[in-house]
C-alpha positions in Angstrom: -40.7 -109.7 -58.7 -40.2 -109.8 -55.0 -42.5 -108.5 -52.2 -39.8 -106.0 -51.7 -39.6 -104.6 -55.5 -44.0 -104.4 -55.3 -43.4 -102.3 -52.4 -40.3 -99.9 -53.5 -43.0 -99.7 -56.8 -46.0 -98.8 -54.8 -44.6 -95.9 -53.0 -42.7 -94.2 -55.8 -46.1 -94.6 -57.6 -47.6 -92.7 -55.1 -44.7 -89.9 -54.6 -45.9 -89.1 -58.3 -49.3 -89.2 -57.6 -49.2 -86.6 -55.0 -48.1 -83.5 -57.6 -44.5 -84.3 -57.7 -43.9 -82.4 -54.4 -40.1 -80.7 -55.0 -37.8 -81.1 -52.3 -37.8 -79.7 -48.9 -36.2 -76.1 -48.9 -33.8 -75.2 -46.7 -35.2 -72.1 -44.2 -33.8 -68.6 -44.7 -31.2 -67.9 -42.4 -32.4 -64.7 -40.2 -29.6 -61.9 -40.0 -30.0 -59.8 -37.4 -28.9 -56.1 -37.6 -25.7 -54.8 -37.4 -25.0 -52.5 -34.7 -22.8 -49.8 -35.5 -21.1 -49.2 -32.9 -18.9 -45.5 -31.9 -15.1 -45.5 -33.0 -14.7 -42.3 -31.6 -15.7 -40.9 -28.3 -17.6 -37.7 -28.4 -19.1 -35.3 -25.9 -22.3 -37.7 -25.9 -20.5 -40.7 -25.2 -18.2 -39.5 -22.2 -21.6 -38.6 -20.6 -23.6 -41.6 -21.2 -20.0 -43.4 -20.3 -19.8 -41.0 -16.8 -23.4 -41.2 -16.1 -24.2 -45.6 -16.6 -20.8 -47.4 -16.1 -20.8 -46.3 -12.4 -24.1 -47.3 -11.6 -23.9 -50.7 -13.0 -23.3 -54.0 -10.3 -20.8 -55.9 -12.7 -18.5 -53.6 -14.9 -16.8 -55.3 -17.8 -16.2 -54.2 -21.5 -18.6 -56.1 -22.8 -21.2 -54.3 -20.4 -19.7 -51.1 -21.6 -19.8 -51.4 -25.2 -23.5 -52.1 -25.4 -24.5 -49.8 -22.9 -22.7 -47.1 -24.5 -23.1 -48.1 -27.8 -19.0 -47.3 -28.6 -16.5 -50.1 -29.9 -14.8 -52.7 -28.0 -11.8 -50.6 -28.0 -13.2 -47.5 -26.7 -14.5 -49.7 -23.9 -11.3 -50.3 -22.5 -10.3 -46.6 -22.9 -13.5 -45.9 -20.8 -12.6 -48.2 -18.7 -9.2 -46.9 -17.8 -10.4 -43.9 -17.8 -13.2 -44.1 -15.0 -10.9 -46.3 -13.2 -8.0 -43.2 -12.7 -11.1 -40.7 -12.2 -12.1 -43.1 -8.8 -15.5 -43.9 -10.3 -15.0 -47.6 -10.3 -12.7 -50.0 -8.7 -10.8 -53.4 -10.0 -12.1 -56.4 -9.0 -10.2 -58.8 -11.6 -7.6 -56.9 -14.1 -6.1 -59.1 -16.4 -4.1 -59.1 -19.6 -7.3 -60.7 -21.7 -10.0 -59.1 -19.0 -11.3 -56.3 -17.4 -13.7 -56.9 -14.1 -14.4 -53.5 -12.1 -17.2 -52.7 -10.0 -18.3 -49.4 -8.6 -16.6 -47.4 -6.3 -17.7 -47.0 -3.0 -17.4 -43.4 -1.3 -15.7 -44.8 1.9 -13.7 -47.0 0.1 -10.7 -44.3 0.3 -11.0 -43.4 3.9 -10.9 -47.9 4.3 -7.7 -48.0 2.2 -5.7 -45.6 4.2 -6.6 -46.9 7.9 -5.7 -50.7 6.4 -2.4 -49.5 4.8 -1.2 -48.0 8.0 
């Protein structure tokens, strides 16, 4: 035998020596919770949606959704919704994305002098 066979020899022999240790396990995945999310606005929601959205410095539906704990859908309804009350006004409004930020109280009185 070769020096290389002695040596493939010797380790196996000591693999077996050390209890047979079984192979390495693969780690258990961590899930993390499901959030269930509102389908359906209620009275709750339209007051969280009335009383947060507003205040926040970037409004998108992503914000939205986990703010108000509602679906992704409902966030664009909220959306929409805040936007035709004058609460928030559109930065960005695309067909994929919505980018609002809050209104601002003189913004009206602004837009009429400049569209004069």
């Amino acid at each position: 035998m070769g020096k290389s066979k002695d040596i493939q020899n010797a380790k196996k022999a000591q693999k077996k020596t050390k209890g047979g240790a079984a192979k390495k396990k693969w780690s258990k995945g961590r899930s993390t919770e499901r959030i269930l999310n509102k389908v359906v606005f209620d009275k709750e929601a339209l007051k969280i949606l009335e009383k947060t959205v507003p205040k926040q410095k970037v409004i998108t539906i992503a914000t939205v959704s986990t703010s108000c704990k509602i679906n992704g859908s409902l966030a664009r309804q909220g959306i929409k919704y805040l936007s035709a009350k004058g609460l928030i006004q559109p930065v960005l409004v695309s067909s994929k994305s919505y980018i609002y930020k809050p209104a601002e109280k003189d913004a009206v009185k602004t837009n009429i002098v400049t569209n004069k």
